[in-house]
N, C-alpha and C positions, 0 to 999 in steps of 0.2 A: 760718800758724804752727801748731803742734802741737796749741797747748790750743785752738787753732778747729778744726783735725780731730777732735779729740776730741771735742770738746765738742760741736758739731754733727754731724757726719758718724760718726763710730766712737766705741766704746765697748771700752775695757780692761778693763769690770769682768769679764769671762770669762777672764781672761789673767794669769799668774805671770811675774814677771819674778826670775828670779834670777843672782847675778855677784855683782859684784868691785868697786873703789869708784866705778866710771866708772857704773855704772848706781847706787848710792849716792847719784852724782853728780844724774842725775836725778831721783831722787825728792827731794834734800834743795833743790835749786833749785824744785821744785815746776812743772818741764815736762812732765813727764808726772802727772796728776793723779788717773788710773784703776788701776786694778788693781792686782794685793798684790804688793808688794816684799818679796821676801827675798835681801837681801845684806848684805854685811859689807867693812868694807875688809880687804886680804891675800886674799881667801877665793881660792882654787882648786880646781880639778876632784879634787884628795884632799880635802881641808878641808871641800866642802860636804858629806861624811856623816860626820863631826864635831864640828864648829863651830855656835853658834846664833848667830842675831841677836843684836842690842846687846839688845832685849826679851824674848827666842823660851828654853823650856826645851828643844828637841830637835834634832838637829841637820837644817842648814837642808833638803835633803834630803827631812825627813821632815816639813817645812811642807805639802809639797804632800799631804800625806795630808789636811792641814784644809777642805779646800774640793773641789770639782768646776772643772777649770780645761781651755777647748777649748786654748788654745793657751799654750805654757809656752817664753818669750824666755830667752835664755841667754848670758851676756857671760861670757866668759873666758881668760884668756892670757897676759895683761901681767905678773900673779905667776910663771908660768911658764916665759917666757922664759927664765930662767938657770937653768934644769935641765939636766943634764950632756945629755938624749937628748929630742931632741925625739917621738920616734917614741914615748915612753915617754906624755908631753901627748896626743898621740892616740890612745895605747889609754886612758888613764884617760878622756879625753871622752867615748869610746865606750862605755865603761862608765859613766857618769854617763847618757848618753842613757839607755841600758836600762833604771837605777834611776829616770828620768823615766817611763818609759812602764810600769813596772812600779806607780806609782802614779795613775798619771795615763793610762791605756791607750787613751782615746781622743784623745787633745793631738794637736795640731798643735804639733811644735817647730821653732822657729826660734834658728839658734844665728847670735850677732853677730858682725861681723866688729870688730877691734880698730882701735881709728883711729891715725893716726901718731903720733912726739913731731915736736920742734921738729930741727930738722940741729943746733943747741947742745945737746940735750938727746941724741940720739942719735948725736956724737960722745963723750959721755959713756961712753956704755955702761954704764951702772950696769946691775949683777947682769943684763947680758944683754937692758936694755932698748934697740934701735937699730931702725933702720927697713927693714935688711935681714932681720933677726931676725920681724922683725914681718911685714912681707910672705912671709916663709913658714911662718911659722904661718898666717896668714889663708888661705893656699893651701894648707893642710893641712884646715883647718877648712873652705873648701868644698869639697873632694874629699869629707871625712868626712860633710858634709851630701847632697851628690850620690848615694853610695856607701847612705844609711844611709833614705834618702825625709825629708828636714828639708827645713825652708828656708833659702837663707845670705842673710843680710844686708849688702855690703858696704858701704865707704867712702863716704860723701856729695863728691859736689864739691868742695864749703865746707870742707870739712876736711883738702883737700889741695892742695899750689905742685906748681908745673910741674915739681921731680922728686921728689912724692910724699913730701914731708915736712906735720908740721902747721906752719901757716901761725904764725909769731913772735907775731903778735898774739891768738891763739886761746885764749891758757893763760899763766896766771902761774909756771908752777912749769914748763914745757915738757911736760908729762905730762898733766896734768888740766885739762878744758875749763873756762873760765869758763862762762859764764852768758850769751851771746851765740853760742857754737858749740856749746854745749848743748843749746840751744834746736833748732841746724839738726842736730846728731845725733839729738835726740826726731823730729826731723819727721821724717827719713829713716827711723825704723825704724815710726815710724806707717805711713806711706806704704806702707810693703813690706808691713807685717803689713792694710794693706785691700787690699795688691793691684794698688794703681797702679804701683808699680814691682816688678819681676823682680828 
């Protein structure tokens, strides 16, 4: 599990995690138990220079000026889906990376890849959430990591059916992971961030 990787083998406290409510998600489920969270739900690659935390007076952004952090985790997408220009999501990310390493210049950044919804939830399509929309942003966002020296983090196994939707019992709302796929998304970006998986 996660909080065993953690907790014995790795340690987050060197590490920023900032995003959007899905990493929210983890800290408020208590799977990942290291390192400074800054995120908000809605938040996106404009919003995090600013927007503050639910507690924070500056925007989130300019958290990372409060601390020395090696590597700085990065969730973002799912708000942006329904943006008229996708290409537009990838220059603002690339621009977000810059103002990461502009305060943080010696980071290790890892940007996350977004995990599926449910095929009920992305026949919906609410404001541009679906799971063809989604898989290419994620294949936007590893080009942008490949292109830029990041690391991408994608998709866990567990979090995806035989055609790449999230699995019906994963999430109550079709969107947001409980607390049992939570848990295998914390593992999978532990995992990456010690280097066991590529």
């Amino acid at each position: 599990a996660c909080l065993l990787a953690l907790d014995d083998y790795f340690n987050l406290d060197d590490a920023a995690l900032v995003g959007n409510s899905t990493f929210e998600g983890l800290y408020r489920y208590g799977v990942i138990t290291h390192g400074k969270f800054f995120t908000k739900v809605g938040l996106n690659v404009l919003t995090v220079h600013t927007a503050s935390t639910e507690k924070g007076t500056v925007p989130i952004i300019d958290e990372l000026n409060t601390g020395v952090y090696a590597k700085v985790i990065l969730m973002f997408g799912e708000n942006e889906l329904g943006w008229p220009s996708p290409t537009s999501f990838i220059v603002k990310y690339e621009e977000l990376l810059d103002a990461v390493w502009a305060r943080q210049p010696q980071a290790e950044i890892y940007i996350v890849a977004m995990p599926p919804v449910t095929n009920s939830y992305s026949n919906h399509n609410t404001l541009g959430v679906n799971n063809t929309n989604i898989q290419n942003f994620n294949a936007m966002m590893k080009d942008l990591a490949e292109r830029r020296g990041c690391h991408y983090i994608d998709v866990p196994k567990e979090l995806l059916t035989y055609d790449g939707a999230l699995p019906d019992d994963a999430s109550g709302d079709g969107l947001h992971l409980n607390l049992q796929y939570a848990r295998y998304w914390a593992d999978h970006i532990c995992l990456c961030v010690m280097g066991v998986y590529d």
